[in-house]
C-alpha positions in Angstrom: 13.4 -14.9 -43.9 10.9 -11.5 -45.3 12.6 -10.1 -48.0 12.7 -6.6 -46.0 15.0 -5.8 -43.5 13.8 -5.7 -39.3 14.5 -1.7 -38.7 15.7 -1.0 -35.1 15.4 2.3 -33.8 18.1 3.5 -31.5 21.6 2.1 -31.0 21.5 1.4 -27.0 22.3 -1.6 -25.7 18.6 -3.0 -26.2 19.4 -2.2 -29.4 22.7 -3.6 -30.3 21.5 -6.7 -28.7 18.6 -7.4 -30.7 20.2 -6.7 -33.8 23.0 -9.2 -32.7 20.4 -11.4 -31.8 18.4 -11.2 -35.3 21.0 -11.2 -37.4 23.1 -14.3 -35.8 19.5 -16.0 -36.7 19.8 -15.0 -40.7 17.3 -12.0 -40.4 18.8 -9.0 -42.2 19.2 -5.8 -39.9 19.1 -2.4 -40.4 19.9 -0.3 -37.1 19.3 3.4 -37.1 20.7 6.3 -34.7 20.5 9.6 -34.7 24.1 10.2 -32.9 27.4 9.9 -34.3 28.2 6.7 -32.0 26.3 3.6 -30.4 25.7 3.1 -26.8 22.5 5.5 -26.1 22.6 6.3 -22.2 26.2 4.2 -22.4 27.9 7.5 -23.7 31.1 9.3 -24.0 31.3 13.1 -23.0 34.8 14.8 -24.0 36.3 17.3 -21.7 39.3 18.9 -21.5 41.1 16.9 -24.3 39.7 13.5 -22.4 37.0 11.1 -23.3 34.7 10.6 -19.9 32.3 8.4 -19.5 29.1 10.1 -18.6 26.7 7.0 -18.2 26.8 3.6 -16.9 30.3 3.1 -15.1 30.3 -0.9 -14.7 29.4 -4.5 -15.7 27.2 -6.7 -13.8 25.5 -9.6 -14.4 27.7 -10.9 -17.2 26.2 -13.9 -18.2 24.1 -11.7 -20.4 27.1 -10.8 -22.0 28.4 -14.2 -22.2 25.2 -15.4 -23.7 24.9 -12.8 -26.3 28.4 -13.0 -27.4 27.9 -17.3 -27.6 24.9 -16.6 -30.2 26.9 -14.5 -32.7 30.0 -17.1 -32.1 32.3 -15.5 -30.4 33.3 -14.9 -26.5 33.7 -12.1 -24.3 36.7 -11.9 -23.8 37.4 -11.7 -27.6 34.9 -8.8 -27.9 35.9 -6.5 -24.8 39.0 -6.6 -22.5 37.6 -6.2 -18.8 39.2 -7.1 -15.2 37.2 -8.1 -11.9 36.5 -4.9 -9.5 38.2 -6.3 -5.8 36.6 -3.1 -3.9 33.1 -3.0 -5.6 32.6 0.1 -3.9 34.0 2.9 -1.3 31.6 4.7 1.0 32.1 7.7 3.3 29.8 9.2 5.4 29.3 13.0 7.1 28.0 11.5 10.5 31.8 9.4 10.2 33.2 6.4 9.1 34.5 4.8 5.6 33.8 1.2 4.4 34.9 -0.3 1.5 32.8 -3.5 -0.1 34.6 -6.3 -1.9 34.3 -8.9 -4.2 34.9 -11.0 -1.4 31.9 -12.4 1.2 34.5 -13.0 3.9 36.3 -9.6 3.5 32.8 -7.9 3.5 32.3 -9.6 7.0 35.5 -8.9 8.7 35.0 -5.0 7.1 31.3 -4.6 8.6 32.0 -5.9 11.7 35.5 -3.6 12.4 32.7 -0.7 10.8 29.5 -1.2 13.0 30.4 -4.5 15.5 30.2 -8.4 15.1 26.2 -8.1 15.4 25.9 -6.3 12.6 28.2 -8.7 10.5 26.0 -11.4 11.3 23.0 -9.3 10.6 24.7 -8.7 7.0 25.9 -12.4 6.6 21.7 -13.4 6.9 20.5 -10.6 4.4 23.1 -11.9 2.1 21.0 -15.5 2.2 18.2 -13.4 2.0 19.4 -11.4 -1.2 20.5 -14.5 -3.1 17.5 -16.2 -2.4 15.7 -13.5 -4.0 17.7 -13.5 -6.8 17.6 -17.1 -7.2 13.6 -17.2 -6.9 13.4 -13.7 -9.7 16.3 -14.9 -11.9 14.7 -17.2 -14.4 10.7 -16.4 -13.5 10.7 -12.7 -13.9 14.4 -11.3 -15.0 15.0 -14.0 -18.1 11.2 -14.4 -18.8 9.2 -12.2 -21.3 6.5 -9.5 -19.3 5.2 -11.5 -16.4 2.5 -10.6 -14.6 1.9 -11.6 -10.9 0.2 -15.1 -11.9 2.5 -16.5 -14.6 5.7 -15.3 -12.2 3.9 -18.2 -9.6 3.2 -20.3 -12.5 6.5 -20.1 -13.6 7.7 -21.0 -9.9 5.9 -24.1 -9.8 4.7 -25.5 -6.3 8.4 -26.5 -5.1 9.5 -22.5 -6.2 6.3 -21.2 -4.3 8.0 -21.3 -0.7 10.9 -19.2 -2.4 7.7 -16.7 -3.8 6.7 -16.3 -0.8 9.7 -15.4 1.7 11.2 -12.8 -0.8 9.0 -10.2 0.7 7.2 -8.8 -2.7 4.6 -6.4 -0.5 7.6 -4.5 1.6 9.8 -1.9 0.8 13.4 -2.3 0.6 14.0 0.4 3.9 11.8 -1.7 5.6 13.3 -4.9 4.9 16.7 -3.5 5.5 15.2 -2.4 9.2 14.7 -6.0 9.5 18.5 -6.6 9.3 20.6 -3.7 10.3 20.7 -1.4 13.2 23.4 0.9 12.3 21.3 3.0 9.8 24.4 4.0 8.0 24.3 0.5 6.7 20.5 1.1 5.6 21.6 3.7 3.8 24.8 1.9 2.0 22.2 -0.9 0.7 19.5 1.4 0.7 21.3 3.0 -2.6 20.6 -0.3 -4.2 17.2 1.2 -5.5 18.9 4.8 -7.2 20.4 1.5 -9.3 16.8 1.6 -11.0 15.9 5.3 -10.3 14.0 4.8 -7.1 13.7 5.8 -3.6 14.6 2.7 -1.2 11.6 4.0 0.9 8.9 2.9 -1.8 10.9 0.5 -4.0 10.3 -3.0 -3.4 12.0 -4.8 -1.0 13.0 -7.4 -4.3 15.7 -5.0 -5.2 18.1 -5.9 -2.1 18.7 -9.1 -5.0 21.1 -6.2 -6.2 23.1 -6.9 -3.8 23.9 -10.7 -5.0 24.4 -9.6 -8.0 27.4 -7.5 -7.4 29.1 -10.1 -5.3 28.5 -12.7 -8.2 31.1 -9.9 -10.5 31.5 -6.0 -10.9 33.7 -5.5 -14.3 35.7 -3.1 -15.0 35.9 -2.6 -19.3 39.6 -0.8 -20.0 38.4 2.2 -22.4 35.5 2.9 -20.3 32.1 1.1 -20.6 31.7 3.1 -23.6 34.1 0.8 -25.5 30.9 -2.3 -24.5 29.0 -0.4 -26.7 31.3 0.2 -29.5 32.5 -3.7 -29.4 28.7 -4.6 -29.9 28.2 -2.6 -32.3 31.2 -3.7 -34.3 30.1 -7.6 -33.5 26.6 -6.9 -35.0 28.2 -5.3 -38.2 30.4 -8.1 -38.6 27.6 -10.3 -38.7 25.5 -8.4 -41.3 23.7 -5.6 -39.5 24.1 -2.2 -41.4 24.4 0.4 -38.8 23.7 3.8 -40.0 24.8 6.8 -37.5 23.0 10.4 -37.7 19.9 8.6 -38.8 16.7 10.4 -37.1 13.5 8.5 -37.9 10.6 10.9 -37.5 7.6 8.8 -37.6 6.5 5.2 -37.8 4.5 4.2 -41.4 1.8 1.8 -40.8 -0.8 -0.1 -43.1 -3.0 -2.4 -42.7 -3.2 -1.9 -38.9 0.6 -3.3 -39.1 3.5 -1.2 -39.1 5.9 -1.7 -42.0 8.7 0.9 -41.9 9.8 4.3 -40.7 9.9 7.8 -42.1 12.9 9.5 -41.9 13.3 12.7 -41.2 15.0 13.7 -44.6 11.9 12.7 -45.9 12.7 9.0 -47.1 10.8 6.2 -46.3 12.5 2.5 -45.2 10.3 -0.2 -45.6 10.6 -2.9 -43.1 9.5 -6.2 -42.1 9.2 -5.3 -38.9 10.4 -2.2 -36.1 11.8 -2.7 -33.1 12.2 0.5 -31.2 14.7 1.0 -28.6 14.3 4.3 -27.2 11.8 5.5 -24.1 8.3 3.8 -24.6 7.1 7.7 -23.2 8.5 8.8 -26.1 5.7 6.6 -28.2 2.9 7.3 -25.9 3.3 11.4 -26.5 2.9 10.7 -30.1 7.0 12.0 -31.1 7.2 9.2 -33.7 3.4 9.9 -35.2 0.0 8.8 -34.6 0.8 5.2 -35.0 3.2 5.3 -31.7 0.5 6.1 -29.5 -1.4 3.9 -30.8 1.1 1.1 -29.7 1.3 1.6 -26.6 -0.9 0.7 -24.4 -2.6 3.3 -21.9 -3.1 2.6 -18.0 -5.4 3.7 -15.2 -2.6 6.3 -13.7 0.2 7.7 -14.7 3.5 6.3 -13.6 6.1 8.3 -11.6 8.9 8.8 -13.4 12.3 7.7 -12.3 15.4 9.5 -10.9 16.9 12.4 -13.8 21.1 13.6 -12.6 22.4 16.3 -12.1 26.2 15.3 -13.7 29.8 16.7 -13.9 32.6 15.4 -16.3 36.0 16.7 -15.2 39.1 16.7 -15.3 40.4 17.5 -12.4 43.0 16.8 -9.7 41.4 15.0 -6.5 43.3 15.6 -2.6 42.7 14.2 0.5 40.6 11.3 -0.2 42.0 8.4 -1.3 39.3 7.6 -4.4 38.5 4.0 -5.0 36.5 3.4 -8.9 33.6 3.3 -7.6 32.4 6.2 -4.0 29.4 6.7 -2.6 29.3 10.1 0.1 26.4 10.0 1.9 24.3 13.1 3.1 23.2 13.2 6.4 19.5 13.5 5.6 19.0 10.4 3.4 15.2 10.5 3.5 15.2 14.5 2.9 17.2 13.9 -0.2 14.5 11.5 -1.4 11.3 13.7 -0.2 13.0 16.8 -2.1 13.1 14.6 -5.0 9.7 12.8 -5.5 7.1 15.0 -3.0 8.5 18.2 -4.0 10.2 18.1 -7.7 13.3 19.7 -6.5 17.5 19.0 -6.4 17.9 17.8 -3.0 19.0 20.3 -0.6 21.4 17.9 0.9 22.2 15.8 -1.8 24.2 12.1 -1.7 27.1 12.4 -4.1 28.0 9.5 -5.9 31.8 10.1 -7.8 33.9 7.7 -10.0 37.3 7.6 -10.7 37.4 6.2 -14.6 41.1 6.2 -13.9 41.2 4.0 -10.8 43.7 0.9 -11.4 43.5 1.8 -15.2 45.7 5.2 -15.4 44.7 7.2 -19.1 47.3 7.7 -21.4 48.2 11.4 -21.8 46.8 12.3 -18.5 48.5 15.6 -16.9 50.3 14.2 -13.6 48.2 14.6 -10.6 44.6 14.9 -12.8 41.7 12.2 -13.4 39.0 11.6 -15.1 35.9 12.1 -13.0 32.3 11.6 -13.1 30.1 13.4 -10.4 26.4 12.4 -9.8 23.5 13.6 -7.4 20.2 12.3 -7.7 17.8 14.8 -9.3 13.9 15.2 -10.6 12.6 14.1 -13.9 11.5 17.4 -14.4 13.5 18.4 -17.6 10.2 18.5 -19.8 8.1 21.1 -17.4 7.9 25.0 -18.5 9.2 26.7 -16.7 12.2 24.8 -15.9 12.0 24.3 -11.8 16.0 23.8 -11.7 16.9 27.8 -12.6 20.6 28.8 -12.5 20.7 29.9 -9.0 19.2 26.3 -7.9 21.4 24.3 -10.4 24.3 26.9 -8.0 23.1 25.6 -5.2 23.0 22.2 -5.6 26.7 22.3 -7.4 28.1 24.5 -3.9 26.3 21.8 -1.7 28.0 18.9 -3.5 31.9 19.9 -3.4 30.9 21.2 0.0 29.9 17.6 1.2 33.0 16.3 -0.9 34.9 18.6 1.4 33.6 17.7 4.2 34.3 14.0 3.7 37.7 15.1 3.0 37.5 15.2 -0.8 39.2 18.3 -2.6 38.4 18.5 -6.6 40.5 21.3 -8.3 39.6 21.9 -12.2 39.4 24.9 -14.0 36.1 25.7 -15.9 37.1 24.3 -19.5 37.7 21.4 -17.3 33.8 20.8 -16.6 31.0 19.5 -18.4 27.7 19.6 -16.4 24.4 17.5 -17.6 21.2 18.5 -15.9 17.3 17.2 -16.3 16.8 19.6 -19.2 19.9 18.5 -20.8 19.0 14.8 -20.4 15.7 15.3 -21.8 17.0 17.0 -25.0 19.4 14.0 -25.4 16.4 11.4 -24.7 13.0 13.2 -25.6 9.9 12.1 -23.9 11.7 11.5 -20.9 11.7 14.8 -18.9 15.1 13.3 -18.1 14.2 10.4 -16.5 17.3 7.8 -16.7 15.2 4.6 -15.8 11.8 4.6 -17.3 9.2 5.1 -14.9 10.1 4.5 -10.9 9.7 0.8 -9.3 7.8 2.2 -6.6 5.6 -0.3 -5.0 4.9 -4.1 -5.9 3.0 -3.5 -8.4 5.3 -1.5 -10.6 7.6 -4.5 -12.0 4.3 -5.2 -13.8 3.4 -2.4 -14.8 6.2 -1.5 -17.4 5.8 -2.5 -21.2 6.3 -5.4 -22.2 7.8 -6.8 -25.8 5.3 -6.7 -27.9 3.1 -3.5 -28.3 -0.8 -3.7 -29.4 0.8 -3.0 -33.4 1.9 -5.8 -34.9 5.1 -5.4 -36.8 6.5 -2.7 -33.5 8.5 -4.2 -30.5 10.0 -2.6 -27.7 13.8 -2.8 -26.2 15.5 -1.0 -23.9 15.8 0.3 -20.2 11.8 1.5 -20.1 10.5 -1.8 -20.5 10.8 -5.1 -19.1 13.2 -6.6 -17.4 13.9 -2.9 -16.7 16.8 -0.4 -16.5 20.7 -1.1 -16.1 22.7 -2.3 -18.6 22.3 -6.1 -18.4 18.7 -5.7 -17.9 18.9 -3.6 -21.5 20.5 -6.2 -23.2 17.6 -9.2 -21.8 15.2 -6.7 -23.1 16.9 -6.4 -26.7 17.4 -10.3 -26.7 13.7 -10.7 -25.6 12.2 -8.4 -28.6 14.5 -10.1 -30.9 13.0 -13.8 -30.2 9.3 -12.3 -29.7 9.9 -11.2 -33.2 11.3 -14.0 -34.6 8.2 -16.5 -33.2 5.6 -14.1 -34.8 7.5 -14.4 -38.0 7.6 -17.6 -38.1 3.7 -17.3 -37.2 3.4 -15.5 -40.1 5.0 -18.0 -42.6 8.0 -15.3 -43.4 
């Protein structure tokens, strides 16, 4: 093992998982982050007395969890107490109707075909097939896999797994290939969300993504302390197992010699030297040069510039919720889904009829302390990256706007928040790009808009040797499992070139 430590910058998931990773293989650890507490986008906002989550709100795929837990000898279950979501999700719509999803296929068909008739049931009962096929055929070629590119994901198929390549649709869009399956389009829109999971519009995300839809009927998790406590477990697992995790840590620039990168400077002025980096933040924030000359020099540059993915518009309360009976997870859907998504990408604006997405943190897990009658909310509308740009598009009086049009729509689906101000904490573009720079706000990396663009994010290893990349703007790409493969994957990329190397 080198005698210096691997330095990993950023304590995100990608993060925590790669310094798991490394240091359940021997290799001594030093992770670095400039908050007070782990868990980067995976954070905590407190509000009226309350701790809210303000990220991530569930588990999903956790086998990755499973797996990382397994290396550094423990379980799960010993590392995180969580319970199986029944309703995976409640959706209400302003043209009419509510349907809930479960965990359960059979429930799912008996509650699509009371919502929208026994045609559309079977209609759902064949996308199903189609979505775990897709999952099934991406699973171990492109999600597990380090960065693929079109030919090694066939290679990696084989000539039985090219059928499989083939009937996934990689060329479509997700809104087409939902047309293919449902005529009720308030069901296009319900699966349609599936691509806001990664920051997209459904109209030019690839049709790939309905594989989301398997993957929430394979488990949704529910973590008692919010899904904030994931990220604390982890990061008390990877100190347990050597890592020294140092909080309010800002690292200011990468030191390189030798065309090799071999520590960071801090921005106190010291200098950490380090076998290698592994940098789990936004690979933007590398290519604008925020961590010195040597970050841009890492990455690598291509032909156009990506679009960035969806930014939020946020607000943490505390308030007391009427009328609506709130399920964890609720989904209230405009009635101009394709407006919304225009606004967004075409015109770099808040939507002017805006889908409101609200959890209820307190949902079959009631907080401790709470006044009677008040929750713990989180409120989300899809907004514009555009937290970087001078002068700020999203003023006050649109910020106003958008804020009346949401509890409006709330209302009108028959949702009534009451919360004083003190009871509020909103998190706009500008605010989300102060909290991750070189993101204009962008919560997903760049946007999977057409086929091309789950090849077109960075992979592992960068064109410095000694710098790796984790974390949601890379491959796999964004969500929280997806983090954690990309933390696991820079931690074994590392560990074969420093075995290469004879350290």
């Amino acid at each position: 093992m080198p005698e210096s430590p691997v330095i990993i910058v950023g304590a995100g998931i990608g993060g925590l998982a790669a310094a798991i990773e490394l240091a359940a293989r021997g290799v001594a650890v030093e992770l670095l982050e400039r908050q007070d507490t782990p868990g980067g986008k995976m954070r905590q906002v407190a509000v009226g007395g309350q701790a809210i989550d303000a990220g991530p709100t569930v588990l999903t795929m956790r086998w990755v969890f499973d797996e990382l837990c397994a290396v550094a000898g423990t379980t799960l279950e010993d590392t995180i107490a969580l319970e199986p979501a029944s309703i995976l999700a409640r959706h209400a719509w302003l043209s009419g109707g509510q349907l809930d999803l479960h965990a359960e296929h059979a429930r799912n068909l008996a509650a699509i075909g009371e919502f929208a008739g026994a045609a559309e049931a079977r209609r759902y009962e064949a996308f199903c097939t189609r979505a775990q096929r897709t999952y099934q055929a991406l699973r171990d070629t492109f999600i597990r896999a380090s960065r693929p590119n079109p030919l090694s994901l066939v290679g990696r198929a084989g000539l039985r797994g090219l059928p499989d390549m083939l009937r996934i649709s990689p060329f479509g869009t997700l809104w087409g290939a939902l047309g293919e399956h449902f005529h009720d389009a308030r069901l296009r829109q319900l699966f349609g969300r599936y691509a806001t999971y990664c920051g997209s519009s459904p109209f030019a995300a690839p049709a790939t993504l309905m594989l989301i839809a398997h993957v929430e009927l394979e488990g949704v998790w529910r973590l008692r302390g919010g899904m904030h406590a994931l990220a604390r477990a982890l990061a008390s697992l990877a100190e347990a197992r050597g890592v020294r995790l140092r909080y309010g840590c800002e690292v200011q620039q990468l030191e390189q010699r030798g065309g090799r990168i071999t520590g960071v400077r801090l921005a106190d002025g010291d200098v950490l030297e380090a076998a290698a980096v592994v940098f789990n933040g936004d690979a933007t924030a590398l290519s604008q040069g925020l961590l010195g000359q040597a970050g841009r020099q890492a990455t690598r540059r291509t032909p156009r510039r990506p679009t960035r993915s969806l930014s939020a518009l946020t607000w943490n309360l505390v308030a007391r919720p009427v009328g609506f009976g709130l399920s964890h997870h609720n989904v209230f859907f405009s009635d101009d889904y394709a407006g919304e998504f225009t606004d967004i990408f075409d015109r770099g604006r808040l939507p002017r009829r805006p889908t409101v997405y609200v959890c209820a943190q307190d949902r079959g897990a009631a907080q401790a302390g709470m006044p009677a009658g008040m929750e713990r909310l989180l409120c989300l509308v899809n907004a514009p990256a555009v937290g970087d740009h001078a002068p700020d598009p999203l003023d006050p009086a649109e910020i106003e706007r958008c804020e009346t049009e949401t509890f409006r729509l709330l209302e009108r689906c028959g949702l009534t928040l009451t919360f004083a101000p003190p009871q509020c904490q909103r998190t706009t573009p500008r605010d989300w790009h102060r909290l991750f720079p070189g993101t204009g706000g962008a919560l997903y990396g760049q946007a999977s808009h057409g086929w091309q663009a789950s090849f077109s994010r960075p992979g592992t290893r960068t064109r410095l040797p000694g710098l790796y990349l984790a974390g949601g703007s890379v491959h796999p790409g964004p969500g929280v499992p997806m983090a954690a493969l990309s933390g696991r994957l820079a931690a074994r990329t590392l560990l074969g070139d420093l075995t290469s190397l004879g350290k």
